[in-house]
C-alpha positions in Angstrom: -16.7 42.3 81.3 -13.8 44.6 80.8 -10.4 43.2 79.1 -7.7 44.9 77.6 -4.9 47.8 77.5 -4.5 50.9 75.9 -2.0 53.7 75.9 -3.6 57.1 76.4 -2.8 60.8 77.0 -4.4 63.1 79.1 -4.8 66.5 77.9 -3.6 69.8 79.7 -7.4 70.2 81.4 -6.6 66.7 82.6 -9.3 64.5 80.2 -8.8 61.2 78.8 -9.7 60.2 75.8 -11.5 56.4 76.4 -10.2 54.6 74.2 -13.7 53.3 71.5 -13.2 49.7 72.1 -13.6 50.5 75.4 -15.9 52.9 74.8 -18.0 50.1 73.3 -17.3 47.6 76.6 -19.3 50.6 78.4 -22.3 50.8 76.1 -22.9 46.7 76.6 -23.2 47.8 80.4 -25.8 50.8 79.3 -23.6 53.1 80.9 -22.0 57.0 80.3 -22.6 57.6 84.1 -18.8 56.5 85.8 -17.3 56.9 88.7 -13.8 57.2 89.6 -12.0 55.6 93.1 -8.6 55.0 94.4 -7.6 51.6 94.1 -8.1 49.2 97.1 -4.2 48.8 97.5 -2.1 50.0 94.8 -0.7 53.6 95.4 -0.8 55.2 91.9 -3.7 53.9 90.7 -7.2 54.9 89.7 -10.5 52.5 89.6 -12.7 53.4 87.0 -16.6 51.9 87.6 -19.6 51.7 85.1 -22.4 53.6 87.6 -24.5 50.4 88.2 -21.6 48.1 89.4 -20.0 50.9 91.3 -23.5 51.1 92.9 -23.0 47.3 94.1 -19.6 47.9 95.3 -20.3 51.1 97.1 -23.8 49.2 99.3 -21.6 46.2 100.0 -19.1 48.7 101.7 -22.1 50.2 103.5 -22.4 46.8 105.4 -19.6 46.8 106.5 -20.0 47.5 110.5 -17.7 50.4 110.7 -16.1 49.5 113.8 -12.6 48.3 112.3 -9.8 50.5 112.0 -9.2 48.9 108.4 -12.5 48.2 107.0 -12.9 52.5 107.8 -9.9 53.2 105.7 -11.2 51.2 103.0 -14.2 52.7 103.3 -12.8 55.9 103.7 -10.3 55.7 100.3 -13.0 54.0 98.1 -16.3 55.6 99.2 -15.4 59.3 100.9 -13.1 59.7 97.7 -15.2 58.8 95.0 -16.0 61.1 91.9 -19.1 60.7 89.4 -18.2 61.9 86.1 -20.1 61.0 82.2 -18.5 60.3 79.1 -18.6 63.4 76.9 -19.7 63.7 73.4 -16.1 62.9 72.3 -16.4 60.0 74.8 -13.9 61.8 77.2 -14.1 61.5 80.9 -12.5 64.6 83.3 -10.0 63.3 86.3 -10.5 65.2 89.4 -7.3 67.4 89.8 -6.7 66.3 93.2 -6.9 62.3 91.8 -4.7 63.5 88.9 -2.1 65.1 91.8 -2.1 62.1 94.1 -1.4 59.4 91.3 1.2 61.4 88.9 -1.4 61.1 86.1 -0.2 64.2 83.7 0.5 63.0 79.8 1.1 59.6 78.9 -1.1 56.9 81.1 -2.3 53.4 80.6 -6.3 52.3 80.7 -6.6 48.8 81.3 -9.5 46.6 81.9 -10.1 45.1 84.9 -13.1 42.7 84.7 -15.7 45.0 86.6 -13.8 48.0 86.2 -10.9 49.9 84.7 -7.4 50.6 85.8 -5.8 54.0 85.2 -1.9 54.4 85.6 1.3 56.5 85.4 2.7 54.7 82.7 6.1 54.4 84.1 4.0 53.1 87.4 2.5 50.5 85.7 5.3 49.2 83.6 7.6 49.2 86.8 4.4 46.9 88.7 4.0 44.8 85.8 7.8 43.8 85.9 7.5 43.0 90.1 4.0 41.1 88.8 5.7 38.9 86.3 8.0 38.2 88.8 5.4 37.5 91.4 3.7 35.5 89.2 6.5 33.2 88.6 7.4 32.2 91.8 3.9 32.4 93.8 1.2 31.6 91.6 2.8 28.0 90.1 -0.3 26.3 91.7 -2.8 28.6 90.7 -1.7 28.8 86.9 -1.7 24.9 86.8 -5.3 24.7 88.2 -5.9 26.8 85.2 -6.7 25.0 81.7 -4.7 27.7 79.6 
């Protein structure tokens, strides 16, 4: 299970640094092979999967029927787009440069994670979203939160 945030910079040949604690999430889950995915719906942002769950996500979109418009978008930005990579011996990982392009990742960026997997954002994306979720939060998920014991 993946939990957390950390600022981190990606260098000019586009490699991030992952962060050790998170480094040390990965090993629990046996796992250097990763692969890297647009997120479902957020514009921006990058899914990062251990190999084996990524596996699970990637034959449950195989059944999908591939009939729908939608399901062959999702299909389409998850699947057609998706980039193996491995942890380095500095524990880096390499972003596509196209992936880098299409969701302003140069510099500073955020890692967070994500349960299953790991976010990566533009920082200033993500601290713009976070603002609109706190706000979102507040006046939609009242129920929600008070089915929680928090």
């Amino acid at each position: 299970m993946f939990q957390g945030e950390a600022a981190i910079n990606l260098d000019s040949k586009g490699r991030l640094a992952v962060p050790a604690r998170f480094r040390a999430q990965l090993a629990e889950h046996d796992s250097d092979r990763l692969v890297f995915t647009y997120s479902a719906a957020d514009e921006g942002c990058l899914w990062l999967y251990p190999f084996a769950e990524w596996e699970r996500i990637r034959d449950e979109l195989g059944q999908l029927r591939g009939i729908d418009e939608a399901e062959d978008a999702l299909k389409r930005r998850l699947v057609g787009c998706a980039e193996m990579t491995t942890l380095d011996a500095a524990g880096r990982v390499l972003l596509p440069l196209s992936m880098r392009q299409r969701c302003g990742l140069e510099g500073k960026a955020v890692m967070m994670g994500m349960v299953s997997r790991f976010e990566i954002w533009n920082a200033e994306v993500i601290a713009a979203k976070v603002a609109r979720d706190a706000e979102l939060i507040r006046t939609r998920a009242t129920e929600a939160i008070s089915r929680l014991r928090l």
